[in-house]
PDB file of the backbone (N, CA, C, O) and the ligand in Angstrom, with CONECT records:
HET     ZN  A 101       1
ATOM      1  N   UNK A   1      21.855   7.778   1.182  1.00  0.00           N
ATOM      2  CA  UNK A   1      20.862   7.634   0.090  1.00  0.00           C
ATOM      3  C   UNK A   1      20.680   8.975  -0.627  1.00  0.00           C
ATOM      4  O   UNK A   1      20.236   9.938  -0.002  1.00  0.00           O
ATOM      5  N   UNK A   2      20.933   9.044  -1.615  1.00  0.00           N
ATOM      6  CA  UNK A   2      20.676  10.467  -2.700  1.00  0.00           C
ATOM      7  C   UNK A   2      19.350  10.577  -3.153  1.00  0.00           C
ATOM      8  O   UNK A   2      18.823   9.693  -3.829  1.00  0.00           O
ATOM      9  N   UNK A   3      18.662  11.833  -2.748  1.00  0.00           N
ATOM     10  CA  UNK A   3      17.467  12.050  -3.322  1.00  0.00           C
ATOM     11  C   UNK A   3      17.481  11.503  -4.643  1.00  0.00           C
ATOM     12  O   UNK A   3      18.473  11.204  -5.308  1.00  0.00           O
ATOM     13  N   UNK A   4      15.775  11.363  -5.078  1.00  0.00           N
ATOM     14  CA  UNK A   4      15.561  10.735  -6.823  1.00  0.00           C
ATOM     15  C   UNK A   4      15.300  11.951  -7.437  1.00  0.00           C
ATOM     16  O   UNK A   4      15.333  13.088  -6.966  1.00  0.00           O
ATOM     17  N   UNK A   5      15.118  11.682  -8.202  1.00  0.00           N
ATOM     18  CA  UNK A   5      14.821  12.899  -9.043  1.00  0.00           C
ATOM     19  C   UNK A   5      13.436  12.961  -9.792  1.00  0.00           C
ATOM     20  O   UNK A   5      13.154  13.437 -10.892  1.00  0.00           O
ATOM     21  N   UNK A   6      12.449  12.151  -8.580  1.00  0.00           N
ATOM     22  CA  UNK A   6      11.160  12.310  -9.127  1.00  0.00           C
ATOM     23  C   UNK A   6      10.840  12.888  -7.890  1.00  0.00           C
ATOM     24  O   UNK A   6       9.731  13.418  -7.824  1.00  0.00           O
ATOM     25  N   UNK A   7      11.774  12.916  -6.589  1.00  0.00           N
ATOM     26  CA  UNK A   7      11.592  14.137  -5.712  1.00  0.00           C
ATOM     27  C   UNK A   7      11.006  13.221  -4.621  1.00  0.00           C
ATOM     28  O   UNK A   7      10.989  13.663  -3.472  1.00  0.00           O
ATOM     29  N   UNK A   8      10.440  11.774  -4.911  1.00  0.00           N
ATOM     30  CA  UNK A   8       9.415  11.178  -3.920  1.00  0.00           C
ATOM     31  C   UNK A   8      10.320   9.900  -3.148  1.00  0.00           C
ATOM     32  O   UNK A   8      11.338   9.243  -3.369  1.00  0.00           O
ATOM     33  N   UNK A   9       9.248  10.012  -2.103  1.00  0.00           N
ATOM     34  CA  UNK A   9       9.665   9.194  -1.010  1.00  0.00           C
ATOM     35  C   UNK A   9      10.474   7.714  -1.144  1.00  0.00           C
ATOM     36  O   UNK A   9       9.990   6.780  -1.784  1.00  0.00           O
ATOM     37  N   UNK A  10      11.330   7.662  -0.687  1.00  0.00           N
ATOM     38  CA  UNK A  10      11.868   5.999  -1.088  1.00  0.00           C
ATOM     39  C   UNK A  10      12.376   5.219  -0.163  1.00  0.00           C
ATOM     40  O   UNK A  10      13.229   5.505   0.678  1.00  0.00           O
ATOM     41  N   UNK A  11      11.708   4.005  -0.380  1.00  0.00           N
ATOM     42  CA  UNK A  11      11.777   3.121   0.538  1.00  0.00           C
ATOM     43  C   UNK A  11      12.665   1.778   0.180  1.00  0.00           C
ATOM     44  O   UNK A  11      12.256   1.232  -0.845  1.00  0.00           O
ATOM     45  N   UNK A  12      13.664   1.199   0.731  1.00  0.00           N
ATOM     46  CA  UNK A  12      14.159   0.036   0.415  1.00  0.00           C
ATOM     47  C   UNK A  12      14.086  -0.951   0.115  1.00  0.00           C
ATOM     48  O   UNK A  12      15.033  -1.563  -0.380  1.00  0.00           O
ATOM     49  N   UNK A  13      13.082  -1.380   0.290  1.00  0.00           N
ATOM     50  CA  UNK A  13      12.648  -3.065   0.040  1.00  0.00           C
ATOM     51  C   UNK A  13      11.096  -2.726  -0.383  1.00  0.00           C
ATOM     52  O   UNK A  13      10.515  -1.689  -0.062  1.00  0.00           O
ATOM     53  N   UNK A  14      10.475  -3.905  -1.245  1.00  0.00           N
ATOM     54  CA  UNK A  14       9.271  -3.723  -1.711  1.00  0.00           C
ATOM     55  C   UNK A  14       8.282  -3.783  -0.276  1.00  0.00           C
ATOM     56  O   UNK A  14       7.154  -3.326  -0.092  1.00  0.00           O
ATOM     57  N   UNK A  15       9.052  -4.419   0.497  1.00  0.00           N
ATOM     58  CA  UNK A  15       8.077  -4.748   1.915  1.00  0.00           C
ATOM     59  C   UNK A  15       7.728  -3.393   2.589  1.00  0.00           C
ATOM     60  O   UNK A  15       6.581  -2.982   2.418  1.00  0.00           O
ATOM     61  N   UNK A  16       8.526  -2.705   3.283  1.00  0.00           N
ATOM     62  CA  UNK A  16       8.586  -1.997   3.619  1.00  0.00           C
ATOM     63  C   UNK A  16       7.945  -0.631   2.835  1.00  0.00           C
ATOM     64  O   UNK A  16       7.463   0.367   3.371  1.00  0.00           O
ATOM     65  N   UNK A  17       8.110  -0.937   1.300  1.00  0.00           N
ATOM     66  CA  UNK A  17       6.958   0.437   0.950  1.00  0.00           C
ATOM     67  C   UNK A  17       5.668  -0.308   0.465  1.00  0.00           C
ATOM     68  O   UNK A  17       5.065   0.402  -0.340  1.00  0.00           O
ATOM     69  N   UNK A  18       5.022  -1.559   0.704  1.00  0.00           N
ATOM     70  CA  UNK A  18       3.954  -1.826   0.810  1.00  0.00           C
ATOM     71  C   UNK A  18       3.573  -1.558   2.343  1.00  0.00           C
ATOM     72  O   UNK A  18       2.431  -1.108   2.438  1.00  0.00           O
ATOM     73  N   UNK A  19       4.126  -1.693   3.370  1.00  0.00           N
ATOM     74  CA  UNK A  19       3.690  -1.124   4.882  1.00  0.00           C
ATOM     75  C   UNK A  19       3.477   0.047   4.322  1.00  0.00           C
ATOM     76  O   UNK A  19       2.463  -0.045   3.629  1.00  0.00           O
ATOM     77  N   UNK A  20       4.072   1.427   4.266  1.00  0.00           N
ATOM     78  CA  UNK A  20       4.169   2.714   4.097  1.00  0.00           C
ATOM     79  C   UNK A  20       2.783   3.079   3.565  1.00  0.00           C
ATOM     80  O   UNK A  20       1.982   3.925   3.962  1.00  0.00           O
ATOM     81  N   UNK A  21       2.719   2.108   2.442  1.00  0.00           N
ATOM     82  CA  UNK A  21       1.410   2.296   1.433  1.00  0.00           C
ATOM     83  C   UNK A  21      -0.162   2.014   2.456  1.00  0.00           C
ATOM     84  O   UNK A  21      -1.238   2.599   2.575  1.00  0.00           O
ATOM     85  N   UNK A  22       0.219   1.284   2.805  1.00  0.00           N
ATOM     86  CA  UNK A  22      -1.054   0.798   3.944  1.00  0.00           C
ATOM     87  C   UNK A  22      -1.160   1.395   4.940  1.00  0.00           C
ATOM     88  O   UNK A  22      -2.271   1.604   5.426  1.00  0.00           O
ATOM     89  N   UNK A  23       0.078   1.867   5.560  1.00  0.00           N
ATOM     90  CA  UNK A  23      -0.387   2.735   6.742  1.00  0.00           C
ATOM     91  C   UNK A  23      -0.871   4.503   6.064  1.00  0.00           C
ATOM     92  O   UNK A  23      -1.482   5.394   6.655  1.00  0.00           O
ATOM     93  N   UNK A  24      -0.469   4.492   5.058  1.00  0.00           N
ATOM     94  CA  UNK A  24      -1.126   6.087   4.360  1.00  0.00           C
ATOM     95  C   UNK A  24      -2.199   6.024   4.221  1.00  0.00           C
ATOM     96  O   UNK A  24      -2.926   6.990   4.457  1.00  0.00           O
ATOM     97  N   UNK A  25      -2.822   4.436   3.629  1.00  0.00           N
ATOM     98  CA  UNK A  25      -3.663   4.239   3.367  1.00  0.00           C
ATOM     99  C   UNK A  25      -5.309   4.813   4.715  1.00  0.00           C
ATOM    100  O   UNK A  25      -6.434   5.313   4.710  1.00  0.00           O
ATOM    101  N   UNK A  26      -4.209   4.212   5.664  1.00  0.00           N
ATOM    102  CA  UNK A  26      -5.017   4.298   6.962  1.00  0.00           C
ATOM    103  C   UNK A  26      -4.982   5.741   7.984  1.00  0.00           C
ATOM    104  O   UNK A  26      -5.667   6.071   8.953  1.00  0.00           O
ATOM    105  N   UNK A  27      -4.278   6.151   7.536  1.00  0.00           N
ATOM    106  CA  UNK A  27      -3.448   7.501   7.977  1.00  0.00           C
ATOM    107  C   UNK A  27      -4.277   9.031   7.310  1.00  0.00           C
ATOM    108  O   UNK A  27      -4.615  10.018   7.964  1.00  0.00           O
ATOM    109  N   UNK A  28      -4.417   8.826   6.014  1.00  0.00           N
ATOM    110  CA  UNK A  28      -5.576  10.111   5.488  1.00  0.00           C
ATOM    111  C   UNK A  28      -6.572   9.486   4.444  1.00  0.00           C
ATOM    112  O   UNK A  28      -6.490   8.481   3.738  1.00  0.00           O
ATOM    113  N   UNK A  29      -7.585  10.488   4.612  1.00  0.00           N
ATOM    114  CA  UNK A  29      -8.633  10.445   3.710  1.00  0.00           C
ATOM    115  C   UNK A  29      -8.796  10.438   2.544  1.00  0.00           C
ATOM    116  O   UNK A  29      -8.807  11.541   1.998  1.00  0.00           O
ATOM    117  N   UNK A  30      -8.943   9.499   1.895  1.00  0.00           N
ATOM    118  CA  UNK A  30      -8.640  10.107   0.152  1.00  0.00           C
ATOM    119  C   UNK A  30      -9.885   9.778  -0.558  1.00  0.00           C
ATOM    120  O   UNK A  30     -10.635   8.978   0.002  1.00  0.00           O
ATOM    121  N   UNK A  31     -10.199  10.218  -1.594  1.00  0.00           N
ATOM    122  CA  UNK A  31     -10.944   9.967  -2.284  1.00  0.00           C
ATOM    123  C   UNK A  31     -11.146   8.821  -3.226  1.00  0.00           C
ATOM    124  O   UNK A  31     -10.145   8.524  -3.878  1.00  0.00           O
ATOM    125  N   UNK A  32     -12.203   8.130  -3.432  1.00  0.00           N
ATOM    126  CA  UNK A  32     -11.932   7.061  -4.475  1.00  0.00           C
ATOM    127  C   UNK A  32     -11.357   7.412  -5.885  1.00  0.00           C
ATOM    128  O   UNK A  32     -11.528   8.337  -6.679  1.00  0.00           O
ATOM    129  N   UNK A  33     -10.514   6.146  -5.849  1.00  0.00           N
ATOM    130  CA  UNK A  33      -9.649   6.910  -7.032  1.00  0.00           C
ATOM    131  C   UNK A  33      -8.208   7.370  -7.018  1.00  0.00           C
ATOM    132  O   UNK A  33      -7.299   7.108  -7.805  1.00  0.00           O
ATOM    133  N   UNK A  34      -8.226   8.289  -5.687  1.00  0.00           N
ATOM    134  CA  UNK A  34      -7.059   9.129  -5.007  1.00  0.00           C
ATOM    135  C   UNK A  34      -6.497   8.567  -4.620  1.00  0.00           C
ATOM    136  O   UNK A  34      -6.897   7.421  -4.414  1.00  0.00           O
ATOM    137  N   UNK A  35      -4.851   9.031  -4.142  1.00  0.00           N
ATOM    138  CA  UNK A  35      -4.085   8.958  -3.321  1.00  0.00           C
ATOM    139  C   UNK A  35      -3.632   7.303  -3.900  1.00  0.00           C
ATOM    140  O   UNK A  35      -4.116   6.574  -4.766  1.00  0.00           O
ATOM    141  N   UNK A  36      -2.428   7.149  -2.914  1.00  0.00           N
ATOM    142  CA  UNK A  36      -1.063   5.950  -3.374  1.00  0.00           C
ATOM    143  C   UNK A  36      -1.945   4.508  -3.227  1.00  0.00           C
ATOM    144  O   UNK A  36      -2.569   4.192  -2.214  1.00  0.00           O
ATOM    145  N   UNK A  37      -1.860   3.776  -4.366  1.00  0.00           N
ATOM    146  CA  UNK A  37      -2.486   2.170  -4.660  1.00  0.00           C
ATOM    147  C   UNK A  37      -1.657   1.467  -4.761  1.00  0.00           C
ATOM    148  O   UNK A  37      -2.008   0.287  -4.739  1.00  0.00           O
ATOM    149  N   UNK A  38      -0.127   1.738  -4.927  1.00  0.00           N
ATOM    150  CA  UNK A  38       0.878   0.591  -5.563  1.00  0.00           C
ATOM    151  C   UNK A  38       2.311   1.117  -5.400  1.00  0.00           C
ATOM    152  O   UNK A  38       2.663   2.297  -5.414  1.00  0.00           O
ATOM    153  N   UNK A  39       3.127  -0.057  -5.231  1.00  0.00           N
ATOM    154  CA  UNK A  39       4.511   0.675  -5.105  1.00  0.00           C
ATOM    155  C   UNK A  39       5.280  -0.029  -6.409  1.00  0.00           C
ATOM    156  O   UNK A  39       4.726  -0.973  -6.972  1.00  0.00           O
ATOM    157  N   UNK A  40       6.521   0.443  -6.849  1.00  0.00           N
ATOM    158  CA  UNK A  40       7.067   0.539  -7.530  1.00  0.00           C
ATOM    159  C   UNK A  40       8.708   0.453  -7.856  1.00  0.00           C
ATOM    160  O   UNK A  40       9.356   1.482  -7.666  1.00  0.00           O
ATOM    161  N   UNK A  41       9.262  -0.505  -8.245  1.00  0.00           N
ATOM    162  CA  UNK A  41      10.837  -0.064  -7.884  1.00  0.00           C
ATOM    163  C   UNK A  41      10.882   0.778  -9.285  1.00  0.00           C
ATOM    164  O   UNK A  41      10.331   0.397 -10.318  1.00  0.00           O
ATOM    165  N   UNK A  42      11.788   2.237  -9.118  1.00  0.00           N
ATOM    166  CA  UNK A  42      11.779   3.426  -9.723  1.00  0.00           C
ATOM    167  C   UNK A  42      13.499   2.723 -10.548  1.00  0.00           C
ATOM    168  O   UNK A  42      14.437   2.044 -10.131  1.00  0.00           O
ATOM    169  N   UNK A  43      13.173   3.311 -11.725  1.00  0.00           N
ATOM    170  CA  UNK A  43      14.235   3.418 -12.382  1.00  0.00           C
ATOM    171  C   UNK A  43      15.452   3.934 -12.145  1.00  0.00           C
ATOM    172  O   UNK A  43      16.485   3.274 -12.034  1.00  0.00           O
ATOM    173  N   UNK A  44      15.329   5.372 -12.047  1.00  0.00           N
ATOM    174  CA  UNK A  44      16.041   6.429 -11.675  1.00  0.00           C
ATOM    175  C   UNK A  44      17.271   6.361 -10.383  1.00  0.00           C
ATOM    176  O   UNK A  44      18.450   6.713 -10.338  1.00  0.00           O
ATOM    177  N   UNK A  45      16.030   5.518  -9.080  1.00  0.00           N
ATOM    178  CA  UNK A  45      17.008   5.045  -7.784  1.00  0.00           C
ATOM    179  C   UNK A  45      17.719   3.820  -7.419  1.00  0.00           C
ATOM    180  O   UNK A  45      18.749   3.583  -6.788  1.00  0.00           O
ATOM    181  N   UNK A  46      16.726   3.034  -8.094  1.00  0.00           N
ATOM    182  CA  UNK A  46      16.880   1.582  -7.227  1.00  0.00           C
ATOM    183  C   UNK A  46      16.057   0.971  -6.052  1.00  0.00           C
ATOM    184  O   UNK A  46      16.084  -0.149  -5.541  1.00  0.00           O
ATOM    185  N   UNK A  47      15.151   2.336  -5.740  1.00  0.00           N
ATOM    186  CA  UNK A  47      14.326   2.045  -4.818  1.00  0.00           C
ATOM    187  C   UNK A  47      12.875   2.246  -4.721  1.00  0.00           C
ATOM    188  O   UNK A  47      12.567   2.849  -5.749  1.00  0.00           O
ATOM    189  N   UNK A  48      11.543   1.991  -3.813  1.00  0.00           N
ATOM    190  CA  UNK A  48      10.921   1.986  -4.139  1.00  0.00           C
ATOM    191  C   UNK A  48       9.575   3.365  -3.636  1.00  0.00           C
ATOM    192  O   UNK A  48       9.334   3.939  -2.573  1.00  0.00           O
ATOM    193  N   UNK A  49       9.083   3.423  -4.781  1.00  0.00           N
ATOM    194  CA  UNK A  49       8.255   4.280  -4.534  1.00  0.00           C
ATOM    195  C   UNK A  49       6.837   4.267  -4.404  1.00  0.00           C
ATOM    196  O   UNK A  49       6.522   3.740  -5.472  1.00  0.00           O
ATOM    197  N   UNK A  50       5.772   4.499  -3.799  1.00  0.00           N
ATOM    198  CA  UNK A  50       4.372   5.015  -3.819  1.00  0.00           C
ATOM    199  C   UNK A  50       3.753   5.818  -5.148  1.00  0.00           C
ATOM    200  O   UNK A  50       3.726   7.004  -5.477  1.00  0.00           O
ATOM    201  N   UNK A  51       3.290   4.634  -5.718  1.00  0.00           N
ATOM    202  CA  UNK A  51       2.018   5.680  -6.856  1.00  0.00           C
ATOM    203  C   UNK A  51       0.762   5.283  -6.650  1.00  0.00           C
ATOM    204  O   UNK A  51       0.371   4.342  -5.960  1.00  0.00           O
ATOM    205  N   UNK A  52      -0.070   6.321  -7.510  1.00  0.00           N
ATOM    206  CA  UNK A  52      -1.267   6.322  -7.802  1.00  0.00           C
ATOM    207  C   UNK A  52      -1.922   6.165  -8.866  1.00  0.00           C
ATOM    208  O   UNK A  52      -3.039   6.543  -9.219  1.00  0.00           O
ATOM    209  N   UNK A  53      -0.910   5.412  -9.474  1.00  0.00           N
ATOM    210  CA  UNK A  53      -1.186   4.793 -11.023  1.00  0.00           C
ATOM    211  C   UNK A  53      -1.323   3.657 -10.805  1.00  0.00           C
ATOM    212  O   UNK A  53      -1.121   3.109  -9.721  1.00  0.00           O
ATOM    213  N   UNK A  54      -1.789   3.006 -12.097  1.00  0.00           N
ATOM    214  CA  UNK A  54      -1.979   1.302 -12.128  1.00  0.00           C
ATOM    215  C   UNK A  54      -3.011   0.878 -11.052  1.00  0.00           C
ATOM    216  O   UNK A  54      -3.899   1.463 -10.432  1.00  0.00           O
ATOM    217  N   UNK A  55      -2.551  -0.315 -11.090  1.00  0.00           N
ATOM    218  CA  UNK A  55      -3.826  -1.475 -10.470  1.00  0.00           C
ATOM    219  C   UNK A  55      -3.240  -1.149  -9.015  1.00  0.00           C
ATOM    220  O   UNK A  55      -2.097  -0.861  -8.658  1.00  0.00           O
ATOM    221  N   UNK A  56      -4.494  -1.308  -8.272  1.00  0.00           N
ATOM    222  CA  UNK A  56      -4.116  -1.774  -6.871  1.00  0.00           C
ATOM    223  C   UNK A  56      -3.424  -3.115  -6.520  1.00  0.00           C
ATOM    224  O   UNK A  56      -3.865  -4.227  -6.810  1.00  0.00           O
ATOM    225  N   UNK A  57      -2.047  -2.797  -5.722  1.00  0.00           N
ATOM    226  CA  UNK A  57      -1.602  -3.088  -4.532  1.00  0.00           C
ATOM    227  C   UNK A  57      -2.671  -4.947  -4.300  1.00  0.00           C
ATOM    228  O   UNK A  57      -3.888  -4.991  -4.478  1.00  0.00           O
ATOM    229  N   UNK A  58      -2.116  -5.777  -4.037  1.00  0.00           N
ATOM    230  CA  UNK A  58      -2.675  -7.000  -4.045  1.00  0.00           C
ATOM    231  C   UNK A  58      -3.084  -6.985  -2.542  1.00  0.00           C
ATOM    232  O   UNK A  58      -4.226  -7.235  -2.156  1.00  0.00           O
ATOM    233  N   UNK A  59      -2.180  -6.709  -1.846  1.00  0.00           N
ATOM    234  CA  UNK A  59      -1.676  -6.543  -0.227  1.00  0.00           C
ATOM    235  C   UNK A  59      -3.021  -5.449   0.146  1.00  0.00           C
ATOM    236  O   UNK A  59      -3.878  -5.625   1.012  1.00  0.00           O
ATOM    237  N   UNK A  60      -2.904  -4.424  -0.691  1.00  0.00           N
ATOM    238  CA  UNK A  60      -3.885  -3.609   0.106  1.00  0.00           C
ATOM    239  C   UNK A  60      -5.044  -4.092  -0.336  1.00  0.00           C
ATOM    240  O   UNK A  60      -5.776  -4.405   0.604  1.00  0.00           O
ATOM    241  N   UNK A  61      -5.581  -4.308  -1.552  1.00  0.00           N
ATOM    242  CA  UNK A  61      -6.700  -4.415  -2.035  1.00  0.00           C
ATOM    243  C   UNK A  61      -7.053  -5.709  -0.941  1.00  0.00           C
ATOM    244  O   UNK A  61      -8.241  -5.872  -0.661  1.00  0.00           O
ATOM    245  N   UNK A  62      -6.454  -6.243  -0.582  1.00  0.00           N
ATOM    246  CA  UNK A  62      -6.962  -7.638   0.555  1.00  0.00           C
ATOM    247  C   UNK A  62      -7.470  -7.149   1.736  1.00  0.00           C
ATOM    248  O   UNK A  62      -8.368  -7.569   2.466  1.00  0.00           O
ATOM    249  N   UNK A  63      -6.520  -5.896   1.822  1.00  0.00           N
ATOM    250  CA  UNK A  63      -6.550  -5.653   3.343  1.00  0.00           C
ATOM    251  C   UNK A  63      -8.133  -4.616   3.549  1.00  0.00           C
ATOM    252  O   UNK A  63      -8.926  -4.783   4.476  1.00  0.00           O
ATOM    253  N   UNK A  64      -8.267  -3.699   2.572  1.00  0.00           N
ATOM    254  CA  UNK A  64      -9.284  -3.162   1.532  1.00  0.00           C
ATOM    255  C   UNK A  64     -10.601  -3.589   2.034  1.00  0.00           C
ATOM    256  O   UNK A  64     -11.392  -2.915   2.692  1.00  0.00           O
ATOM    257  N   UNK A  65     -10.742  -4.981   1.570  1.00  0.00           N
ATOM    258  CA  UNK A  65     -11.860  -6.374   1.296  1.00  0.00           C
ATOM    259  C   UNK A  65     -12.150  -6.815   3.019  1.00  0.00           C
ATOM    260  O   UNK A  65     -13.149  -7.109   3.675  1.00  0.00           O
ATOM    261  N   UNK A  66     -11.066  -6.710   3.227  1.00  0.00           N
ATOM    262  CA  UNK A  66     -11.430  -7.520   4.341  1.00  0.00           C
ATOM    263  C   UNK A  66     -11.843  -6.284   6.030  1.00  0.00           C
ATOM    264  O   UNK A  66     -12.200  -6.632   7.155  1.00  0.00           O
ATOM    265  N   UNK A  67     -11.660  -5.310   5.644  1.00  0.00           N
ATOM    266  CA  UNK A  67     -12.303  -4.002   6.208  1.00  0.00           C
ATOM    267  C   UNK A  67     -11.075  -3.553   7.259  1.00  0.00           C
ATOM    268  O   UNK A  67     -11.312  -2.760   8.170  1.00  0.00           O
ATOM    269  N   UNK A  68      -9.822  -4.095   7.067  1.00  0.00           N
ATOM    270  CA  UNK A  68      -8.698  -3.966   7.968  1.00  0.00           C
ATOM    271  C   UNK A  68      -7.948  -2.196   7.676  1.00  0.00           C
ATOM    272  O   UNK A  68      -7.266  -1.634   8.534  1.00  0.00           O
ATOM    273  N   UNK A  69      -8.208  -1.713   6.601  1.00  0.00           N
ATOM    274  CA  UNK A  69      -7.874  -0.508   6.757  1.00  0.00           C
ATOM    275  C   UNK A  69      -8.721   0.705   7.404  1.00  0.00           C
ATOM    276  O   UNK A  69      -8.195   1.718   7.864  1.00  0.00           O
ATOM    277  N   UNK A  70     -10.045   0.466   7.375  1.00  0.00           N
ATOM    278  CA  UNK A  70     -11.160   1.004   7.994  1.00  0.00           C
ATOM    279  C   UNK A  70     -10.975   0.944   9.358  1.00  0.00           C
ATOM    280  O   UNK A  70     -11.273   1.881  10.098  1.00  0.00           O
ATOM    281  N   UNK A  71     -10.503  -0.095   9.742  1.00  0.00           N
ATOM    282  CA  UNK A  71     -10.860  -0.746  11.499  1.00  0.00           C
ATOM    283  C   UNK A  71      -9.370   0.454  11.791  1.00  0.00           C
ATOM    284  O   UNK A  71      -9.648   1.396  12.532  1.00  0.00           O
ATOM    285  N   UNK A  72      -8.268   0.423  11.381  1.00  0.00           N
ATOM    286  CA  UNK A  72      -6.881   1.113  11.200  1.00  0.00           C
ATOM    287  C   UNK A  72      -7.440   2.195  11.297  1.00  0.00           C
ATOM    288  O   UNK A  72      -7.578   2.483  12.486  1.00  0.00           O
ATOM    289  N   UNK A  73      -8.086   3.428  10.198  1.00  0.00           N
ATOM    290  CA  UNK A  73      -8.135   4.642   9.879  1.00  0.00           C
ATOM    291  C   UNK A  73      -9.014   5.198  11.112  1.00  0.00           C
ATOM    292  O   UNK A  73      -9.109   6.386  11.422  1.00  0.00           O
ATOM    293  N   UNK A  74      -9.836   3.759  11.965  1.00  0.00           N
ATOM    294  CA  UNK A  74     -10.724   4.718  13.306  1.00  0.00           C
ATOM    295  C   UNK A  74     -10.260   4.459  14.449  1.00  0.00           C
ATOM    296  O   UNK A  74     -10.769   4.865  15.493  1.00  0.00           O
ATOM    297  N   UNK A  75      -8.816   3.458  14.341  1.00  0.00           N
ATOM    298  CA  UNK A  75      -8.244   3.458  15.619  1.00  0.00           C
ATOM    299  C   UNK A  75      -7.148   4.526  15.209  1.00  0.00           C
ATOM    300  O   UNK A  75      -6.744   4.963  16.286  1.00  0.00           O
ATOM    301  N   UNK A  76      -6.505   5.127  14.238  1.00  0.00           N
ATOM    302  CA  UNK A  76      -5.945   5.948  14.479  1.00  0.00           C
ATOM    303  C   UNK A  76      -6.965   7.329  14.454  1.00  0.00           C
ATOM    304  O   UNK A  76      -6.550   8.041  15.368  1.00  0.00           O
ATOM    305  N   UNK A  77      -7.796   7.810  13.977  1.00  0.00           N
ATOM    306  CA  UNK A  77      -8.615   8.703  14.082  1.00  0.00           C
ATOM    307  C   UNK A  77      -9.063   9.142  15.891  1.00  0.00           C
ATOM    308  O   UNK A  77      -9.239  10.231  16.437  1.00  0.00           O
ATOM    309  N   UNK A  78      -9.123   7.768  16.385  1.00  0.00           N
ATOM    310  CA  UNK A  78      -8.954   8.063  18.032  1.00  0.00           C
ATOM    311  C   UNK A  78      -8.054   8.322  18.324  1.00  0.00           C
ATOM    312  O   UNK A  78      -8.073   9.219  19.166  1.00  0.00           O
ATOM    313  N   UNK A  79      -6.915   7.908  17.995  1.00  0.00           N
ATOM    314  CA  UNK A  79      -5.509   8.358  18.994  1.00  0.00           C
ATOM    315  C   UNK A  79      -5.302  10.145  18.272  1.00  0.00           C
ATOM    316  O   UNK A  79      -4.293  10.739  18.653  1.00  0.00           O
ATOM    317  N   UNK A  80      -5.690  10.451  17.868  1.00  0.00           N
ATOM    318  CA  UNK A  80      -5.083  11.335  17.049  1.00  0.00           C
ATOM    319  C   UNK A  80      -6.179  12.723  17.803  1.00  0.00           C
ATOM    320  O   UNK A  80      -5.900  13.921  17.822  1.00  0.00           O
ATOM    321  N   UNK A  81      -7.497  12.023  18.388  1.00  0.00           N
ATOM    322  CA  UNK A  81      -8.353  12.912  18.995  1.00  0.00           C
ATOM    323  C   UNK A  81      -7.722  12.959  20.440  1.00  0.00           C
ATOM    324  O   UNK A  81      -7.535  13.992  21.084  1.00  0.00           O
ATOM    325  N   UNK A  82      -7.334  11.294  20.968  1.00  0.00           N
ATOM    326  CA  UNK A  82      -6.570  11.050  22.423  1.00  0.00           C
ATOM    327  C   UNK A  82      -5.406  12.690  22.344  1.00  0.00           C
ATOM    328  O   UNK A  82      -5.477  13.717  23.020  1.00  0.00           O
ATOM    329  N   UNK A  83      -4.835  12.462  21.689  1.00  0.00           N
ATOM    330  CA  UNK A  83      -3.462  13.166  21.433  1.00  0.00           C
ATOM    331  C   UNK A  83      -3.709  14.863  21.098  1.00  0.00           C
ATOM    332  O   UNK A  83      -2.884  15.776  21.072  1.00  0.00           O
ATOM    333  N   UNK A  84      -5.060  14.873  20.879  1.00  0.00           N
ATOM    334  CA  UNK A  84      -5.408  16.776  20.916  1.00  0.00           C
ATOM    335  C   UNK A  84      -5.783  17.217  22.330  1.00  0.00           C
ATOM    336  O   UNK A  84      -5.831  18.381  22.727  1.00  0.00           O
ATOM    337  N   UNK A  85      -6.010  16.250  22.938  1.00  0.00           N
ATOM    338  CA  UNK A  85      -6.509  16.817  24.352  1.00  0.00           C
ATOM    339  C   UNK A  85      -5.677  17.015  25.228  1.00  0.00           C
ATOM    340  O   UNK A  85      -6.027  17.450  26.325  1.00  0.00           O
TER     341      UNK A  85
HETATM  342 ZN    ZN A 101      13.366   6.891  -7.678  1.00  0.00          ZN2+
END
């Protein structure tokens, strides 16, 4: 796979960078507003990328609603305290 030339991460299938997107989602803190809402198949590669433009992500905005990234961001927030000790 040849780097893109927007420099960013790329993922193969739309599936697989909607996971990516959700587990970032759950993975750091961002601000409202901030950080990756939607993926994208990129011109340039053929493959797909993470932005922070446009509308939210259907997949996340569900997952969002239904408090499943929250419940995610404090079970990994524990392992991540498990894993300093
Ligand atoms: Zn690209």
């Amino acid at each position: 796979m040849k780097p893109c030339v927007t420099a960013k991460k790329m993922y193969p299938s739309r599936e697989i960078a909607e996971d990516a997107l959700i587990e970032a989602r759950t993975q750091f803190e961002y601000k409202a507003n901030q950080g990756p809402i939607d993926v994208y198949m990129c011109e340039d590669c053929g493959y797909y990328h993470l932005t922070s433009q446009g509308k939210m992500n259907d997949k996340l905005a569900t997952q969002l609603k239904d408090g499943k990234i929250k419940l995610q961001k404090e079970a990994n927030q524990w392992m991540n305290k498990i894993k300093k000790r």
